[in-house]
N, C-alpha and C positions, 0 to 999 in steps of 0.2 A: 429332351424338352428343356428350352431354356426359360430360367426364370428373371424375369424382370428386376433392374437392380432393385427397386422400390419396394418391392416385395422380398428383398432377401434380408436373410437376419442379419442383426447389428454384428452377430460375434461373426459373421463368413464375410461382409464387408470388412471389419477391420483386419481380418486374416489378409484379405486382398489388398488393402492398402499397405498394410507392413509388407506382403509380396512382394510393393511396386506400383500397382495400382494407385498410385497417388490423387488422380482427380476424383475416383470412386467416395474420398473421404466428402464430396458437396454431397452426396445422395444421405451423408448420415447430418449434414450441414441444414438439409431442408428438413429432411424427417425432426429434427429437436428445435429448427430454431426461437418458432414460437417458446418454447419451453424455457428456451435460457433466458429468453430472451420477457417472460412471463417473471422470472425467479427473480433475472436482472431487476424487473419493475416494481417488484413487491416489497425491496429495500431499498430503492432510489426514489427521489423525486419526479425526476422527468425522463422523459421518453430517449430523448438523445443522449442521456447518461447511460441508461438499460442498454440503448443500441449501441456504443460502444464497449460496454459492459461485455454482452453477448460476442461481438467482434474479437474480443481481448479470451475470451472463454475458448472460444473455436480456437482461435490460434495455441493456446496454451496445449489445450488435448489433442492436438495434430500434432505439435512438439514432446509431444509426455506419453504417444499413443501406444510406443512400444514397451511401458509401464503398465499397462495394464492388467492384472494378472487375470481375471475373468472379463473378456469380451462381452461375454452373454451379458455383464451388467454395464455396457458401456452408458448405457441413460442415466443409471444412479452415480455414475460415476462423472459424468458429463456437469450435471446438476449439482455435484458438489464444488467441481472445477469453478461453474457458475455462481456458487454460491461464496464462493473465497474471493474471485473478482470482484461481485459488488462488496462485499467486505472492505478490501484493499480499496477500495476504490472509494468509498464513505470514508477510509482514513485518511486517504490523501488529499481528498476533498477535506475533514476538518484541521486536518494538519495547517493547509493553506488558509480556511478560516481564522483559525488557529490567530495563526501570524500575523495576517491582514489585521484582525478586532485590535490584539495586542498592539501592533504597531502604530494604529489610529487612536490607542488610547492618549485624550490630550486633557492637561487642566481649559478652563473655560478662559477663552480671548487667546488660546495657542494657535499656532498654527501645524494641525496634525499630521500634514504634510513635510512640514517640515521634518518633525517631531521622527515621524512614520522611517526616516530618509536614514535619520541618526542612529536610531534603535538599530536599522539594519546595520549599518555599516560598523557599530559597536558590534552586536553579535558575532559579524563575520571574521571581525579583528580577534575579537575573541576566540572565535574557533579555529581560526590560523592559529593562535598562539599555545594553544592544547595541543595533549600530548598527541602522537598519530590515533593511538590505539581508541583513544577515547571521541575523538573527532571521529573514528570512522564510525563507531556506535552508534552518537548520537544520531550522524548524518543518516546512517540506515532505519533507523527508529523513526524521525519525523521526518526527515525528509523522502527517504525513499519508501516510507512506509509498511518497512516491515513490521509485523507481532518481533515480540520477544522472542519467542520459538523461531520465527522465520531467522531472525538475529542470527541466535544461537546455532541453528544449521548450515548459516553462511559460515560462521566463524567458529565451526568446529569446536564449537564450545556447550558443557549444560545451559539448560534453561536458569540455571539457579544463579549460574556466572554468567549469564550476558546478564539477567535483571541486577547483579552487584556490579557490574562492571556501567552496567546504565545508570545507576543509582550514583556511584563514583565520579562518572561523565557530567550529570546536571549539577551535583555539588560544584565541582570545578568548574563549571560556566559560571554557574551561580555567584560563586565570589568573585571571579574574573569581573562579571557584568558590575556589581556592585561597587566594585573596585573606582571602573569607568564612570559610574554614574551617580553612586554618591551610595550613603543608605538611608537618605529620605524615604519616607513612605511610601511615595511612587515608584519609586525604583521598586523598591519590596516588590511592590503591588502589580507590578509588570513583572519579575522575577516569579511570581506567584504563580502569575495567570500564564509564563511560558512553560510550567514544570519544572523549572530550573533550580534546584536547591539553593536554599541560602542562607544554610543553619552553622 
């Protein structure tokens, strides 16, 4: 007697899919998606964040599925998957805030646009002009959004030396930027508000 995918357990589906079975992995796709996509919503704002969220989650555990070491818990493990992506996803979202607020900040009768144009194009000068080692930090840090840890496991390094090595990274912007831009108090004051040392 055959049993229906729907009805078969999460750990004998994901045996079948590391088998080969490849398309079998939608049946564990529909079984959770509410869920991830529930987990998605409960630290996002909006819905089409969660649903890419979700999207981004599925794909990650499809790629990571023969990591698994207990199938039977492929849910709590799914939901964690999901819970790292909206994580990730809140930080790369404030990351981008981040930058955005920082680079509109204007004194009154400026034009923030303009203003907005120069800050970048000073940063990026500046981050050309860094060391490799510390350009790749930072850029994994805010811009691609990793944790420290995540850091640290890309670059085969402790947690305790990517946080020095990070620490090192925004000093050296910091005075680079400073350098560029004067050390008026707005400069500080944008130095401040990007994290950028500038002691």
């Amino acid at each position: 007697m055959l049993i229906p995918l729907q009805l078969t357990s999460d750990a004998r589906i994901v045996g079948r899919v590391l088998g080969g079975r490849r398309d079998e992995f939608g049946v564990l796709v529909e079984r959770y998606y509410r869920a991830v996509q529930s987990v998605a919503r409960a630290r996002l704002e909006n819905t089409v964040d969660a649903e890419d969220v979700a999207q981004e989650a599925f794909v990650s555990a499809y790629r990571k599925l023969d990591t698994l070491m207990e199938p039977q818990k492929f849910g709590p493990w799914l939901m964690a998957i999901a819970r790292n992506a909206a994580v990730s996803w809140i930080r790369r979202r404030k990351s981008e805030v981040l930058v955005a607020d920082v680079a509109t900040v204007a004194e009154p009768g400026e034009n923030p646009p303009v203003e907005r144009a120069e800050l970048q194009r000073i940063v990026r000068a500046k981050l050309q002009d860094m060391e490799p080692d510390q350009r790749e930090i930072l850029l994994l840090f805010y811009y691609g959004g990793k944790t420290v840890g995540e850091v640290a496991s890309l670059l085969e390094i402790t947690k305790a030396a990517a946080n020095k090595r990070l620490q090192r990274a925004r000093e050296a912007l910091g005075s680079e930027f400073l350098r560029s831009v004067g050390e008026s108090g707005k400069a500080r004051d944008l130095a401040l508000a990007w994290g950028i040392g500038i002691g």
